[in-house]
N, C-alpha and C positions, 0 to 999 in steps of 0.2 A: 613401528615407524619412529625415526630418529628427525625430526627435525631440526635444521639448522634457526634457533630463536624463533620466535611466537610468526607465525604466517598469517596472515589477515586477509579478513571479504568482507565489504562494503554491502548491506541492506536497504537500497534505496527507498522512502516510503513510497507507496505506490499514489493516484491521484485519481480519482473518476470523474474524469472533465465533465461527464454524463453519463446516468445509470438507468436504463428505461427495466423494467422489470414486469415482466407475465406471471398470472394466477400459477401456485403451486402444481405440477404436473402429477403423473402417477406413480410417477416414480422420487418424490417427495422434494423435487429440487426445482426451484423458481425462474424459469427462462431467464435471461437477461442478454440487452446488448450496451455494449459501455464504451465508450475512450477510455481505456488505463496507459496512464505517462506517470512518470518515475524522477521526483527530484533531487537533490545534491543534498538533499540531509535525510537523516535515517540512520539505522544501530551499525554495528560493527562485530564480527563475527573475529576471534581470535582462536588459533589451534597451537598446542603447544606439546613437545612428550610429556608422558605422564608415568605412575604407577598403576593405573589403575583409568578404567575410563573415565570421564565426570565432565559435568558441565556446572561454569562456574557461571554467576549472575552477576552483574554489575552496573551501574547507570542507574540515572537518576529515576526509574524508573523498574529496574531489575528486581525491586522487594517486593515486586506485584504477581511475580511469576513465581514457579515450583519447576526445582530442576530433574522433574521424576518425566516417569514413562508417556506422560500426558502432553509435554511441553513437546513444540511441534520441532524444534533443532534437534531433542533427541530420539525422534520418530524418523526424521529423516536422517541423523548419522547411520540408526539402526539399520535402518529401509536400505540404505546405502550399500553396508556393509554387509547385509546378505545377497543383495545383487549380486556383490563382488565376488561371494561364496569363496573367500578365502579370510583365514584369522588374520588379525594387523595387530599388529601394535598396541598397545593403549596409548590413549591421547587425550589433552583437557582439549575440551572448545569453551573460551571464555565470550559469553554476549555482553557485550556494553550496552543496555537498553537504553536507546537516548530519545525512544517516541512513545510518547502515552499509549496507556493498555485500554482496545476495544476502542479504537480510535479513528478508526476509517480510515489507516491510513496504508493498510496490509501488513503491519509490522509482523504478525507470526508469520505470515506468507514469505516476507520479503526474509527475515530471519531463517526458514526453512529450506528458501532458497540458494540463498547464500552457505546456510551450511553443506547443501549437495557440491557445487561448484566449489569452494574451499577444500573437503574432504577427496573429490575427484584428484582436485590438483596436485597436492601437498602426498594421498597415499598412493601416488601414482595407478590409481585403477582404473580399469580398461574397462570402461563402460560407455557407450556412446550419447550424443545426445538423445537419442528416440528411447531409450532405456531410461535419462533421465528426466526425460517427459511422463513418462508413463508412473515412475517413483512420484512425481508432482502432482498429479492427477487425483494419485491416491493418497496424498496428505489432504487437499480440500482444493475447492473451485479456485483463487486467488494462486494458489502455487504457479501453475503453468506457466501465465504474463508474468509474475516477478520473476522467476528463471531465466526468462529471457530480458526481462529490466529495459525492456525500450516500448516506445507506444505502439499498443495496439489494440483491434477493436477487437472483444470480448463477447463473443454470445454462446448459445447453449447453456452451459451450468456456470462457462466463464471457462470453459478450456480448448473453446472452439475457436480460435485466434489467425488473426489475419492481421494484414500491415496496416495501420494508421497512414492519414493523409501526414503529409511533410508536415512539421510544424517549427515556428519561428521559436524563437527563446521565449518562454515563457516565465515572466516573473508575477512572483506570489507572495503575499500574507495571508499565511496558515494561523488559526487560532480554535485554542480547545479549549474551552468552558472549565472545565476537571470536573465531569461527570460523566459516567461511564457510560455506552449505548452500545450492549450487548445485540450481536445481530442475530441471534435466534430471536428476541423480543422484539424486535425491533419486524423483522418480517412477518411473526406472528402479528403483528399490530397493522402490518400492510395487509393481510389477506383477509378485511374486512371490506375494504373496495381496491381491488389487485384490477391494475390495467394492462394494457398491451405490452411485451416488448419488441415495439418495432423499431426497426434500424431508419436512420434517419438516410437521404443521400446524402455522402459526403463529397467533398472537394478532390482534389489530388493533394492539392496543398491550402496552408493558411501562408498570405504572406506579411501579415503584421497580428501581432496580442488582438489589435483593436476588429480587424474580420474572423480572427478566431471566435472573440468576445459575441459579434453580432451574430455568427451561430448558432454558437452552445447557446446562447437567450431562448431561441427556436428548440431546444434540448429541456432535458429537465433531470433530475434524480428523485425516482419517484418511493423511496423510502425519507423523504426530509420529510415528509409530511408527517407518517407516524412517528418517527424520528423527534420532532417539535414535540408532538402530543404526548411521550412518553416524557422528555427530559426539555421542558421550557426555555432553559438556559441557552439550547444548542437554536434558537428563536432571537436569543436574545444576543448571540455573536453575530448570526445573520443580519440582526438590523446593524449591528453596530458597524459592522463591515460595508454594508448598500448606502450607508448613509454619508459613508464617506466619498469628497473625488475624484481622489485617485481610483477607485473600484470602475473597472470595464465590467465584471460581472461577481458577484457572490452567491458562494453558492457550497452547500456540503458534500463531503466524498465518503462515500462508501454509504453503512448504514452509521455513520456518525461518528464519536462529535466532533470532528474536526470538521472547520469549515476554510474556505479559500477565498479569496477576492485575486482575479487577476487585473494585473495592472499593466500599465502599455512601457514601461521600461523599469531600469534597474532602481532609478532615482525615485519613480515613484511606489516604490515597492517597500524602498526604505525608507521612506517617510512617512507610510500608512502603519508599516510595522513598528516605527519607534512610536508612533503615533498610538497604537492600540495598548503596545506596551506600559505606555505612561496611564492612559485612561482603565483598564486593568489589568493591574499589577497581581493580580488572582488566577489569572488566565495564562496558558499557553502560548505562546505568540513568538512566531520563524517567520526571518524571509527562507524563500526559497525558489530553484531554477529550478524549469523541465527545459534543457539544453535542447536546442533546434537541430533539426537536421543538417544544418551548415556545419553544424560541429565536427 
């Protein structure tokens, strides 16, 4: 493969407006039904020729990672490329890691993502989408929905996927604690009182933040709780974010530690944000969009 200069794919981090989660099944995977929406920041995926294959790590967050057989971009180049069942090229993919590690926010998901649809484009391979669902599938539950990087509701293991109600622009202040919430421990910690994952009825549409917001209230993510119990700190963004005005709801995604506050426009998104930012300065802290359907 000869590339014409470095080709790039945008990894948007993924968001669980709400995560309802069912006791471990028999087959070792934890029911769940969720909202997963996808906002305007997250890493970036670069492919360049090479001599030789290799994945290069970068971003302020890239020295947390290992670029061996483990790391989920090069499972999926690999996964990719025997789909393709033909030899390529060699090629670097360089990730710019720009979202904390074990973060609730899908970054290997979204990362793994990104690398099938990059590789597709760029080695011109003839593989369709249902081939690349099925590659997705079998990197972990989160791949499928960030593949497709728009909102949708998530159940079974998370690869059971249907369309989301419309949603308006949603503006966010994201903040991570900087401590880590590893989601094996974090689930292990849930499966001492594990509840139902029932589907909530949804709307067709949301048409403002503030009926989204009165919603998801009625929602819940029900890994914050061990979540808290395990890493305090991710208790202690929670308050700092509910306590503010601007917050229609806060609330954490995934099994942590990022947490969310949505706000009812842009202005107030940036002033909670500058806002968090100033009070700690220790902390992670993004505005960020889930672009509406109007878009």
């Amino acid at each position: 493969m000869r590339s014409s200069g470095t080709q790039r794919e945008f990894a948007p981090a993924k968001i669980n407006l709400f995560l309802h989660v069912g006791p471990i099944g028999a087959d070792g995977y934890h029911p769940i039904c969720s909202l997963m929406a996808f906002t305007d920041i997250g890493d970036e995926l670069g492919l360049d020729s090479a001599d030789r294959m290799e994945l290069k790590l970068e971003g302020p967050f890239g020295g947390g990672l290992d670029p061996d057989d483990r790391n989920l971009v090069v499972r999926a180049r690999d996964a990719l490329l025997a789909a393709a069942g033909r030899q390529r090229d060699p090629f670097r993919l360089t990730l710019d890691k720009r979202l904390p590690i074990s973060a609730g926010l899908g970054g290997g998901s979204a990362d793994a993502a990104a690398t099938m649809r990059l590789v597709r484009r760029v080695a011109g391979l003839d593989l369709s989408d249902e081939v690349l669902g099925k590659i997705a599938r079998s990197l972990g539950s989160d791949v499928p929905a960030c593949l497709r990087g728009r909102p949708v509701i998530a159940r079974g293991r998370g690869d059971q996927l249907s369309p989301a109600p419309d949603l308006p622009d949603l503006h966010l202040t994201l903040v991570n604690p900087g401590v880590p919430s590893p989601t094996g421990e974090v689930y292990r910690a849930y499966d001492s009182a594990p509840r139902v994952a029932d589907a909530p009825v949804l709307p067709k549409t949301f048409a403002t933040a503030a009926e989204a917001a009165a919603f998801l209230r009625g929602c819940r993510n029900d890994l914050e709780g061990p979540s808290v119990r395990l890493q305090p700190r991710i208790g202690d963004a929670l308050a700092a974010l509910a306590a503010q005005a601007q917050t229609l709801l806060a609330r954490m995604s995934g099994s942590g530690a990022t947490c969310f506050a949505l706000c009812a426009n842009d202005g107030e998104a940036r002033s909670l944000t500058a806002k968090m930012a100033r009070l700690h300065p220790e902390w992670w802290v993004r505005q960020a969009l889930i672009k509406g359907a109007a878009a």
